[in-house]
C-alpha positions in Angstrom: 11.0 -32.8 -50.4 11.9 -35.1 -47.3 11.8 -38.5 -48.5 12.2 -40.0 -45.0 13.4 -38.9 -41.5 15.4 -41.4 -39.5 17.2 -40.7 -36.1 20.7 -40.8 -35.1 22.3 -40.1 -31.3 20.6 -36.6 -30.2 18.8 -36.0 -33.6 17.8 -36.9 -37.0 18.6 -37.2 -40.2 16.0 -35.4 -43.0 16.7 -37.6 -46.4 15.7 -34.6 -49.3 15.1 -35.9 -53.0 14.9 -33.6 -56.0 13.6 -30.6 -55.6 13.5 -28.6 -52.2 11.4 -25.8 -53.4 8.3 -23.6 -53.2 5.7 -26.3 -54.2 7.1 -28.1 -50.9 8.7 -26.0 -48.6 6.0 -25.8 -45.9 5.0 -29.5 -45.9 8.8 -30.0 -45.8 9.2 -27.9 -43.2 5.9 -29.6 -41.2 7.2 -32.8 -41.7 10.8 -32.0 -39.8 8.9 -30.0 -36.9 6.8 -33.2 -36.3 10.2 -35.2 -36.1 11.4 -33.1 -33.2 11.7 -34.9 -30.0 12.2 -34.0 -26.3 15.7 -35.2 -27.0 16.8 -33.8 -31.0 19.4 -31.0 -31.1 20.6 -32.2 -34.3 19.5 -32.0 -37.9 21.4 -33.3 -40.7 19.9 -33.0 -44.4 20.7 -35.7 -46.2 21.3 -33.8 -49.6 22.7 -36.7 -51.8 19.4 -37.2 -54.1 18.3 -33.3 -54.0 18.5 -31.8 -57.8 17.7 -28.4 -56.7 17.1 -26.3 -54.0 15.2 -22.8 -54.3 15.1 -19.9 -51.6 12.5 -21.4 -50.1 13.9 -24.7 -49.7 17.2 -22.7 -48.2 14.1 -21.2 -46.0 13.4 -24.4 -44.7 17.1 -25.2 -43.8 17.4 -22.3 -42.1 14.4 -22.6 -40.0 15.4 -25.8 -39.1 18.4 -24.7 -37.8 17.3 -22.1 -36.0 15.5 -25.4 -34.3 18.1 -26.8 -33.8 20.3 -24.1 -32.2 17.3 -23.0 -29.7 17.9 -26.5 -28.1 21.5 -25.7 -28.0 22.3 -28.1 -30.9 23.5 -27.9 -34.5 22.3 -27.8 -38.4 24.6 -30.3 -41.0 24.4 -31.1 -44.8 25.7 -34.7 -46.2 25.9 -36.0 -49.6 25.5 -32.2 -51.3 26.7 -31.8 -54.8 29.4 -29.2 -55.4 26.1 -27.1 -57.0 24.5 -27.0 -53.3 27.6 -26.6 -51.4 28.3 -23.5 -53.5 24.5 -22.5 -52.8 24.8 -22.4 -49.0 27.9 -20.7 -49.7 26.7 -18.0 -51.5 23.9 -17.7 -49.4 26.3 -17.4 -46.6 24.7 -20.7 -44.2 28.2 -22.1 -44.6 28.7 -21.7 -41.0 25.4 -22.5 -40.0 24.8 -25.5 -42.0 28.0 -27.5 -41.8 29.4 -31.0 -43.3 28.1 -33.8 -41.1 31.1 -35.8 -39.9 29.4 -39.0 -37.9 31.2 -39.8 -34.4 33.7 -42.2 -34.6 32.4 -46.3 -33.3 34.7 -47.6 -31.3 36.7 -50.5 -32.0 35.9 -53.4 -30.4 37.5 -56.3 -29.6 
């Protein structure tokens, strides 16, 4: 289930704890659409505190993704265990739902 949503330059960051499943999916889901501004083309899950994620939950990643893409931006996972990683994987979302790699601050000084 999202925990909390925060932004980040062109979109936002979906922090997921245990379980992303059926019993949540669609608030889930309802929660991230509301998120969406005129601006997001990004949407990284936060999966570092997420014990298990169900078709559903996958259902919800995916949708958001799609989201995503039709503003001509991008779906990303951080903090996954092995276990999830090997789940989007399977599922084949690996190149849909990619490793989050923040942009670089620049040094200042």
């Amino acid at each position: 289930m999202a925990g909390s949503i925060d932004s980040i330059p062109d979109g936002i960051v979906v922090s997921l704890s245990g379980r992303l499943d059926s019993a949540n999916s669609a608030e889930t889901l309802a929660v991230i659409t509301a998120a969406w501004g005129p601006e997001t083309k990004r949407v990284v899950f936060d999966c570092s505190a997420v014990s298990f994620v169900s078709s559903a939950g996958l259902g919800v990643m995916v949708q958001a993704a799609r989201q995503a893409k039709a503003r001509g931006g991008s779906a990303h996972h951080h903090g996954a265990s092995p276990t999830i990683l090997q789940l989007l994987r399977i599922a084949g979302l690996g190149a849909v739902i990619t490793p989050y790699v923040p942009a670089a601050v620049p040094a200042e000084g």
